[in-house]
N, C-alpha and C positions, 0 to 999 in steps of 0.2 A: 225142816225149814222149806219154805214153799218159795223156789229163786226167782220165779218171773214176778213174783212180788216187791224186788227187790228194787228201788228206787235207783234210775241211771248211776248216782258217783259211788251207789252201795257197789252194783254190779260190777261195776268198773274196779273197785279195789278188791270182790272175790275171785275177778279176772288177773290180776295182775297178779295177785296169792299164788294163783297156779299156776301159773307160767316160772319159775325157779322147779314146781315137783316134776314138772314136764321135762327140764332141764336135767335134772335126778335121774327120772326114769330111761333116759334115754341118751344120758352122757354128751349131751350138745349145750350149747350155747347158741340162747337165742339171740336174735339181732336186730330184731324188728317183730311188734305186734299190733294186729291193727282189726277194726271193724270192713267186714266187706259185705255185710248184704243191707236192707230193709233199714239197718240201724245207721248206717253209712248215707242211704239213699235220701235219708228224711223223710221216709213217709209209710216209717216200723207203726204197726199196730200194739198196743200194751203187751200182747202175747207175743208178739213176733222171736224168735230165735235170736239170739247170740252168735251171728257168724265172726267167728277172731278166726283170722288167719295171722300166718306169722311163719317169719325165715330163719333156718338157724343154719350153725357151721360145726362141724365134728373138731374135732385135732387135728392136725394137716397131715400128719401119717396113715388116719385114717382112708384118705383121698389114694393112697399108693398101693393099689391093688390090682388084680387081672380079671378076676368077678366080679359082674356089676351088682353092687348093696342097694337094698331102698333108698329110695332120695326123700321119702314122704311120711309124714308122721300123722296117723288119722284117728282118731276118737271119737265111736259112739256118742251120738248125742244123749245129754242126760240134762232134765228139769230147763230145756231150752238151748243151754249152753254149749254149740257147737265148734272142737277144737279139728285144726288140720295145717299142715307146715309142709314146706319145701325144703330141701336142702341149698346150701348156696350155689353147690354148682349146677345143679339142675334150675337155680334161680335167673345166672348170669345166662345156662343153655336157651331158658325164654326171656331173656333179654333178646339175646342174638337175635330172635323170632319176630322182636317186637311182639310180643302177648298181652293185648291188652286187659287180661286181668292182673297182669305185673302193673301196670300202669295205673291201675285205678288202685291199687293197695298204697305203693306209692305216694299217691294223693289223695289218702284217705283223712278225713275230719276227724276222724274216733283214734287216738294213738295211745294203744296202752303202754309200748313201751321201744324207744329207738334209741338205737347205739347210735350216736352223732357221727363216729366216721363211716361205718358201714352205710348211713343215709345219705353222706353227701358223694361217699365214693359212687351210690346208684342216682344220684339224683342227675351227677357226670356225665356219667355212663345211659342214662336214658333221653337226654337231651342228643345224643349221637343217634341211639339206636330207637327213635320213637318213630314209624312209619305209616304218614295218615291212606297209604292208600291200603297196606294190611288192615290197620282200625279199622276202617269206612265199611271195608270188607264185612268183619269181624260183626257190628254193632248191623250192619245191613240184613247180615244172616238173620240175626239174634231176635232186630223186626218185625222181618217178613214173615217168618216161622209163626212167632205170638199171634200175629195179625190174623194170618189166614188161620190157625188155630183158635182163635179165640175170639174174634172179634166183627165177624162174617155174616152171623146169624140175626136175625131181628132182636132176640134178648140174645143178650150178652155178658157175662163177669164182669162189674163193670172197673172192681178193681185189677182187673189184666188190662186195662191201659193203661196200667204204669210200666209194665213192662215190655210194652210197646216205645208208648212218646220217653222212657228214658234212650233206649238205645237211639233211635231216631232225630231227640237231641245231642247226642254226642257226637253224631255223625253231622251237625251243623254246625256244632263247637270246632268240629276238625275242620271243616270247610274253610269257616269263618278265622280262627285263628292259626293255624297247622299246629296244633299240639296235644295232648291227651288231654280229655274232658274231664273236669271236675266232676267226683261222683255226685255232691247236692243236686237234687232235681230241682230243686227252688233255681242255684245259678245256671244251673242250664237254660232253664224256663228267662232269664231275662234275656237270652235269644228273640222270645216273642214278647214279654211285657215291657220292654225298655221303649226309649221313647224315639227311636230310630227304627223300629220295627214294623214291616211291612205285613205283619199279619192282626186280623181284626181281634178290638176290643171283646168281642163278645168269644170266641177262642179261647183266650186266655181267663174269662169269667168261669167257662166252662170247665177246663184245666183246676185253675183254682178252686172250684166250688169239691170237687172231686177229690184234690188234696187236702181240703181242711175235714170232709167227714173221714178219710181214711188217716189223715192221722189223728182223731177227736177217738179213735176206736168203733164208728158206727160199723156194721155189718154191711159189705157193697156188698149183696146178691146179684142176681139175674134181672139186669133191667133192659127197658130199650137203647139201643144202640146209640150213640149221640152223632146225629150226624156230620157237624161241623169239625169233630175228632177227628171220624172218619175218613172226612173229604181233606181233611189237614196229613193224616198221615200217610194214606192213597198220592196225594199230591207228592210230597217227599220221597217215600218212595220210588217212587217213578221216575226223580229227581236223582236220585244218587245210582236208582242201576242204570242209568246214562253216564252220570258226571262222574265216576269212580276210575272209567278208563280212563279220562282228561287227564288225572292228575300224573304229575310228573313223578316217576317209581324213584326214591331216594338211592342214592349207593351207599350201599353197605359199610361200614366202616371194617377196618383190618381188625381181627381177631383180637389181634398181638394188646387191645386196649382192653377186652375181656380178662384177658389171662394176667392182663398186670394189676387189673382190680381182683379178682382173685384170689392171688398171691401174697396182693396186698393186705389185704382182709383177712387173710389166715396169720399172715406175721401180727399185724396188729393185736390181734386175739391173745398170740402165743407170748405177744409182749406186755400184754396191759393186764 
């Protein structure tokens, strides 16, 4: 059987299939699994990959040791479908971090499967520890990198401006709201398409024209540069490695609320 064939709610229940053999394999219990690339972003090609991540938790005796065990569970990609997990305590350790790919899993569109208290004990617990001046950081890097990589030349990839204007939207989402950005590029995008938006019509035609052939499956090769992208993300840019000191550094919440979700989340397991 050929899987990237496999029509989204097919995929979706060959995904949720394996997540129990995963649980077999490896004597955990998951607690959350979800879509984090391409398929997540809304703007996955026909072939694009299967990225499921997902969090699980051992036994809670398991956690009572003096050598540190894997925290990570990772699987060779096969026929698209790419599997990889955290453990929980190495989940809540990037909480504490604020990690914003904890936070975009979090708020992922694609959920093959959540334990309802494990999601709200983090949903709690991320609304404390969500820090936009780490994000800003985070997605700032993630821009500038793609940018001057890929985006510099007269021809260009021209689908690597999605992986430019997403991070660079997200770092406008933090701006504009202080809180982790929705991974849909579409909602990011009414940032500029809404109608309180100080950036031009023709922009966002641009933007769009770009997201309906790469998600229709055309081939973006190596084209001219676009230059109102450009000057759009050059502008931002510029924008936030200024504005990023501005912002006011959050304090830290006390551990002691880590450790009591936790804790909590292991009893709940050992009881339900």
């Amino acid at each position: 059987m050929v899987y990237h064939n496999l029509m989204n709610n097919e995929a979706a229940e060959f995904i949720r299939a394996r997540l129990p053999e995963i649980e077999a394999e490896h004597d955990v219990k998951i607690l959350y699994a979800v879509e984090s690339g391409s398929r997540a972003w809304g703007f996955e090609s026909r072939d694009s990959d299967y990225d499921i991540r997902f969090i699980y938790a051992h036994e809670k005796n398991w956690y009572l040791n003096i050598l540190p065990k894997s925290d990570v569970i990772e699987y060779p990609i096969v026929d698209e479908f790419d599997y990889s997990g955290w453990d929980l305590r190495k989940t809540l350790f990037l909480m504490n971090k604020s990690n914003p790919v904890l936070f975009e899993w979090l708020r992922s569109p694609v959920v093959y499967y959540r334990d309802d208290f494990f999601y709200d004990t983090m949903t709690r617990l991320s609304r404390e520890y969500f820090s936009p001046v780490s994000s800003i950081y985070h997605y700032l890097h993630m821009a500038g990198g793609n940018y001057r990589h890929y985006l510099l030349d007269d021809n260009v990839k021209i689908k690597k401006y999605f992986y430019v204007l997403r991070p660079v939207l997200a770092c406008m989402w933090i701006e504009n709201f202080m809180e982790p950005p929705p991974m849909e590029f579409e909602k990011l995008m009414t940032q500029i398409t809404g109608a309180s938006s100080r950036y031009s019509a023709e922009l966002s035609v641009k933007i769009n024209e770009l997201l309906a052939k790469k998600k229709s499956g055309i081939e973006l090769g190596l084209e001219p540069r676009i230059g109102i992208i450009n000057s759009f993300i050059e502008d931002r840019l510029r924008h936030f490695e200024t504005s990023v000191n501005s912002f006011d550094p959050k304090k830290k919440p006390d551990q002691k609320l880590l450790e009591e979700g936790f804790t909590g989340i292991l009893d709940y397991i050992e009881t339900s």
